[in-house]
C-alpha positions as CSV (number, residue, x, y, z in Angstrom):
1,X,0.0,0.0,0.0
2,X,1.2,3.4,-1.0
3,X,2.7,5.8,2.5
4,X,0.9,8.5,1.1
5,X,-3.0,8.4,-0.1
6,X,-5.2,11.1,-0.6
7,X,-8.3,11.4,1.9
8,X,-11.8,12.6,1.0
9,X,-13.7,12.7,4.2
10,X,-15.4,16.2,3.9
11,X,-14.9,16.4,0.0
12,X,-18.3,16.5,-1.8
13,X,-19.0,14.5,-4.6
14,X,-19.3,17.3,-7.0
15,X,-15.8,18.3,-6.1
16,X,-13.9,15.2,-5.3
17,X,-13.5,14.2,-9.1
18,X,-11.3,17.2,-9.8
19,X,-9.4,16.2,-6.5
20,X,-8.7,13.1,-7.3
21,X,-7.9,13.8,-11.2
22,X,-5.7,16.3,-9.8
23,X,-3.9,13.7,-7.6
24,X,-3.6,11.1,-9.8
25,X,-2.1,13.3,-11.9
26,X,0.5,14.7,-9.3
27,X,1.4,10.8,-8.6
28,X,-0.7,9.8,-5.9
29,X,-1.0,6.4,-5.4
30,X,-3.7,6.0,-3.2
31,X,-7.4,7.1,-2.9
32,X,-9.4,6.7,0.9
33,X,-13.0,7.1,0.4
34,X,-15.7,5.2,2.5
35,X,-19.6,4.8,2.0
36,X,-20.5,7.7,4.6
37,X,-18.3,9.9,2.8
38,X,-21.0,10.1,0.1
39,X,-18.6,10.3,-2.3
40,X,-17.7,7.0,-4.0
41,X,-19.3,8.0,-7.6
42,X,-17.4,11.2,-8.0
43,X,-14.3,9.1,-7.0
44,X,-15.6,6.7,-9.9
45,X,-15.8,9.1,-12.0
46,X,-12.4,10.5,-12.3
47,X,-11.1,6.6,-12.4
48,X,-13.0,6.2,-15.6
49,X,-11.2,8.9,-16.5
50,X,-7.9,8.3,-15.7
51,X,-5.0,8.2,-17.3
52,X,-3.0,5.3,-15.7
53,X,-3.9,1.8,-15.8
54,X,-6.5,0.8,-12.2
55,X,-3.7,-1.4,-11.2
56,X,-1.3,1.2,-11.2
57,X,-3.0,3.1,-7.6
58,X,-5.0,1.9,-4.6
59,X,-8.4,2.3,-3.4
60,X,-9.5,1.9,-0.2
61,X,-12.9,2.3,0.7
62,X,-15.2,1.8,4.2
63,X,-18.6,-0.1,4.7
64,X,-20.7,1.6,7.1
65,X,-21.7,-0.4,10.2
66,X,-24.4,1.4,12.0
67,X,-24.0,4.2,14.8
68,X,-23.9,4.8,18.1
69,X,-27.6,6.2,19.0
70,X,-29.2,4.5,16.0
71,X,-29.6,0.7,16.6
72,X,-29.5,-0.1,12.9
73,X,-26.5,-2.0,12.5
74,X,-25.5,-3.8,9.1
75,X,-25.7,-7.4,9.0
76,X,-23.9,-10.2,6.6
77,X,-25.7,-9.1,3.8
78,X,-26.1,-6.0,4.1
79,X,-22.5,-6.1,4.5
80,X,-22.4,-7.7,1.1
81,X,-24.3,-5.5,-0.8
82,X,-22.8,-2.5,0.7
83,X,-19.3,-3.7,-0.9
84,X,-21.6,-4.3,-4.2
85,X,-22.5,-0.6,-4.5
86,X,-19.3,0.9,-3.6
87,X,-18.0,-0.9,-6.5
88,X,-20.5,-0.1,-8.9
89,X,-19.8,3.7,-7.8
90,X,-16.4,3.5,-7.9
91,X,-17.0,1.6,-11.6
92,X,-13.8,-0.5,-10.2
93,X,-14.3,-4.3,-10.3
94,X,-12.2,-4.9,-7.3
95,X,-11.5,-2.7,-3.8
96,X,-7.9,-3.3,-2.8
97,X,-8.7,-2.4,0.9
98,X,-12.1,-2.5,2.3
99,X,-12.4,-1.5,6.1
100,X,-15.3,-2.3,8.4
101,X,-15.2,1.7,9.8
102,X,-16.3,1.3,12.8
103,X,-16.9,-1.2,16.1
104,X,-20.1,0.5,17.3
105,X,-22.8,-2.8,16.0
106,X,-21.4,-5.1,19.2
107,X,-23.7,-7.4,18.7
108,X,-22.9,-7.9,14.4
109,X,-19.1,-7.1,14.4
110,X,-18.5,-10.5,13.9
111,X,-21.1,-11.3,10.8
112,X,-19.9,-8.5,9.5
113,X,-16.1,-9.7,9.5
114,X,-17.6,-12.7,8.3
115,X,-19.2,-11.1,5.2
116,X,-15.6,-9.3,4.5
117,X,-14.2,-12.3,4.6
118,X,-16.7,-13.6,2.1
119,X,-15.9,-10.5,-0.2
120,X,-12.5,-11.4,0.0
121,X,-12.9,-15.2,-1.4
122,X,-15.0,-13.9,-4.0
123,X,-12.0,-11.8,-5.4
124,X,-13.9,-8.5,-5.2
125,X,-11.5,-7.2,-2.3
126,X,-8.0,-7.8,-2.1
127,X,-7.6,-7.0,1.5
128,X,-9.7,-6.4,4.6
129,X,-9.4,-4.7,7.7
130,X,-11.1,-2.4,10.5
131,X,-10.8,1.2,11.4
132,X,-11.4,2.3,15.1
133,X,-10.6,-0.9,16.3
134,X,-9.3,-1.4,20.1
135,X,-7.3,-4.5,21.1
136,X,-11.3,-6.0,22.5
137,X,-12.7,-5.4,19.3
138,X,-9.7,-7.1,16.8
139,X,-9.9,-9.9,19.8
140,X,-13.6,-11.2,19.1
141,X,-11.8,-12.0,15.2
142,X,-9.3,-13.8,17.0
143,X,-11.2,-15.9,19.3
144,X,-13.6,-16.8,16.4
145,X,-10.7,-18.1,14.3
146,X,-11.1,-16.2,11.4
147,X,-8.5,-14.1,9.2
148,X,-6.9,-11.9,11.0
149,X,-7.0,-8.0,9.6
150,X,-4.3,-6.4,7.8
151,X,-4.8,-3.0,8.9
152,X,-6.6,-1.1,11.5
153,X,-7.2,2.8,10.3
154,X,-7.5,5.2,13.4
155,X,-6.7,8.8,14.4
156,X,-3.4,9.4,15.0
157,X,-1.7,12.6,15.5
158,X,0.7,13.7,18.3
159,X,-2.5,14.9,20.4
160,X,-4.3,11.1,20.0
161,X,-1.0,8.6,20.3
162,X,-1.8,4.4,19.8
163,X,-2.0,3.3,23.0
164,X,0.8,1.5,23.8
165,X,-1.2,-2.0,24.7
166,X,-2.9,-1.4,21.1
167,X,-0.2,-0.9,19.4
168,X,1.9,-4.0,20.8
169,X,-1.0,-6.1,20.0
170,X,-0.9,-4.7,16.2
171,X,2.3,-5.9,16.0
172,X,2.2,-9.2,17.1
173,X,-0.4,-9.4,14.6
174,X,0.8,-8.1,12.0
175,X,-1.8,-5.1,11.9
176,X,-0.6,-2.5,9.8
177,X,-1.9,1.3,11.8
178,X,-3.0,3.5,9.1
179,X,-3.5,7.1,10.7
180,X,-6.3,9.7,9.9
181,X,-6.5,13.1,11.1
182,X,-2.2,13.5,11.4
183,X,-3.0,17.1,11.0
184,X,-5.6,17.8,14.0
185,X,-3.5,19.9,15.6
186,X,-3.2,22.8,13.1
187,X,-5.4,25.9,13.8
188,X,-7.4,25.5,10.7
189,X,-7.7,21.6,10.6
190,X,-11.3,21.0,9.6
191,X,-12.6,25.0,10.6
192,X,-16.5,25.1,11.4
193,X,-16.9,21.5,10.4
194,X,-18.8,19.8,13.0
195,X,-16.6,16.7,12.8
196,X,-14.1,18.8,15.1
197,X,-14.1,18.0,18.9
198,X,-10.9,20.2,19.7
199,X,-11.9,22.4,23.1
200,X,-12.2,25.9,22.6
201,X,-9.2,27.2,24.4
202,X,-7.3,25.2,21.1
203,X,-9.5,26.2,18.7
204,X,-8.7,29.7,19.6
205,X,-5.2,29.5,20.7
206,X,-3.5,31.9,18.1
207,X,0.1,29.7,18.1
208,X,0.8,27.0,16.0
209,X,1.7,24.0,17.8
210,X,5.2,22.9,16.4
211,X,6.1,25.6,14.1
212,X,9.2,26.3,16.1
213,X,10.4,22.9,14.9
214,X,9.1,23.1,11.1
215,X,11.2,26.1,11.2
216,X,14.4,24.2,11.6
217,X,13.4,22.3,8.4
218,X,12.7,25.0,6.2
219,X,9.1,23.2,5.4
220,X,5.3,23.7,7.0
221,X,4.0,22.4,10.3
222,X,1.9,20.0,7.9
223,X,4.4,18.3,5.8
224,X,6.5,18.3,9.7
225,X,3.1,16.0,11.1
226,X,3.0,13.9,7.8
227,X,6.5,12.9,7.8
228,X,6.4,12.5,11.8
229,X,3.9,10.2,11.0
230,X,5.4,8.5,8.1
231,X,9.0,8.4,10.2
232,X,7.0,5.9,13.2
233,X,5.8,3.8,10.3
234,X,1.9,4.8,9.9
235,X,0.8,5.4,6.4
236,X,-1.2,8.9,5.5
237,X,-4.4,10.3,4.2
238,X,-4.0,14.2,4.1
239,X,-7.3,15.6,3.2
240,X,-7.1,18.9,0.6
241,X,-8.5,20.3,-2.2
242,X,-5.9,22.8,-3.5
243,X,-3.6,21.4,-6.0
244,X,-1.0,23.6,-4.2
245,X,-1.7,21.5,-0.9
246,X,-1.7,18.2,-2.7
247,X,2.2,18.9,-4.3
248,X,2.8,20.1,-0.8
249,X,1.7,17.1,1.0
250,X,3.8,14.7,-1.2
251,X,7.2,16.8,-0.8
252,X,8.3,15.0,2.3
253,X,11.7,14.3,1.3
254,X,13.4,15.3,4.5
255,X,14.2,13.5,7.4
256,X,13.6,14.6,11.4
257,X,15.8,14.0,13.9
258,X,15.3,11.3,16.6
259,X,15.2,14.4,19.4
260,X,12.4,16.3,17.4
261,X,10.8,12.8,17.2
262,X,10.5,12.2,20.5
263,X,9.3,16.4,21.0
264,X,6.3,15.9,18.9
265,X,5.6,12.2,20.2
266,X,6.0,13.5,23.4
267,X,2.9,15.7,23.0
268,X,-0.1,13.0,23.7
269,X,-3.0,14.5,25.1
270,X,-4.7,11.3,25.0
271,X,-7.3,13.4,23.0
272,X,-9.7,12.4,20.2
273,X,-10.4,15.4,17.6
274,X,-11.7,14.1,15.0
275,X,-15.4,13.1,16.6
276,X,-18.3,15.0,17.7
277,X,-18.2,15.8,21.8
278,X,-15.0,14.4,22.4
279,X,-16.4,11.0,21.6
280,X,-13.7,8.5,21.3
281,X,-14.2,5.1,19.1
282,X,-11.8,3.4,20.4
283,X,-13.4,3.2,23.9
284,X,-16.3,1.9,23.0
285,X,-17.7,-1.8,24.0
């Protein structure tokens, strides 16, 4: 899987086409959408289009389980058919990752699995994982004896750290992380967009965490969080619509030292950002 991918979440689908063309043009490799995003046909729409060959970049794409405070929750076939419509919207015969997104259905985590597992045998995914997995969640796979995942996508950023348990389990496992949301901590990370949990005092704090070390680099607090994250091993989504941003976010060709490492790991606030009310997936049964 490509280090870098492109991520959509908050792109609408009558803009994410010229995002993506504009990508897959600048040499992304990798395209994150997911059913919620609403998106998946405007994604399709600049494949159809492209100019490189479908097995030349990766898609990843999400079905949507159910949420917390609505007791619909999808089932084994629902879980099939969801994987059925993403393709047709992404006019793509096969996914190469598909992700349950969340753990919030306890009771059907495990039929849903089951039906990704299905997906997988039938050669319309190439891989399957989870996304806002905890170690309890990724267990109830284990315990049942079926595949294990091969990646787990969650929020990571130096405010919202793996936990340490999680991340030793991932690696006995073989669990690739895949982190979302590496630039929460910049001031205008996801501005007046519900989907933003930071407290107010950081919202309106007018210092940019980290710039002091960007500036050693010569390069942006961004591209300092991407390659941070890239440097520990966790591949990337970046979310942007400006071509400028996009050519930006793939100029990480620098390297940070061990001591500035250890400064921005050092920064855990233990804090989910990226949902509503400081609501944190990962804690959930």
């Amino acid at each position: 899987m490509p280090m870098v991918g492109l991520g959509t979440w908050l792109i609408s689908n009558d803009e994410v086409s010229r995002v993506v063309t504009d990508a897959l043009d600048l040499g992304y490799k990798h395209i994150d959408t997911a059913q919620i995003y609403q998106n998946e046909s405007g994604i399709g729409e600049a494949i159809s289009k492209a100019s490189i060959d479908r097995d030349k970049f990766f898609i990843t794409t999400k079905m949507w389980p159910g949420m917390v405070g609505d007791e619909t929750f999808q089932d084994f076939k629902g879980a099939l058919n969801a994987c059925d419509q993403s393709l047709q919207m992404l006019q793509s015969d096969y996914i190469d990752l598909y992700l349950i997104h969340n753990p919030f259905g306890k009771d059907h985590r495990l039929e849903q699995w089951e039906a990704l597992v299905e997906l997988q045998k039938q050669g319309k995914v190439k891989d399957i994982g989870v996304s806002n997995y905890n170690i309890k969640h990724i267990e109830e796979i284990e315990h049942a004896n079926l595949p294990m995942p091969v990646a787990n996508q969650i929020e990571i950023h130096p405010y919202h750290m793996i936990p340490d348990a999680l991340q030793s389990y991932m690696m006995k496992h073989n669990i690739l992380p895949i982190a979302y949301s590496t630039l929460a901590p910049l001031p205008n990370w996801r501005k007046d967009s519900r989907w933003n949990s930071k407290p107010e005092a950081m919202k309106n704090d007018p210092s940019i965490p980290f710039l002091e070390v960007a500036k050693k680099y010569n390069i942006s607090v961004a591209q300092l969080l991407l390659k941070w994250s890239l440097q520990n091993g966790w591949p990337i989504l970046p979310k942007t619509t400006s071509k400028e941003r996009l050519k930006e976010n793939l100029d990480l060709d620098f390297t940070i030292s061990s001591e500035d490492m250890n400064h921005l790991s050092n920064s855990n606030k233990a804090q989910s950002l990226a949902w509503q009310e400081k609501f944190d997936p990962l804690d959930v049964d």
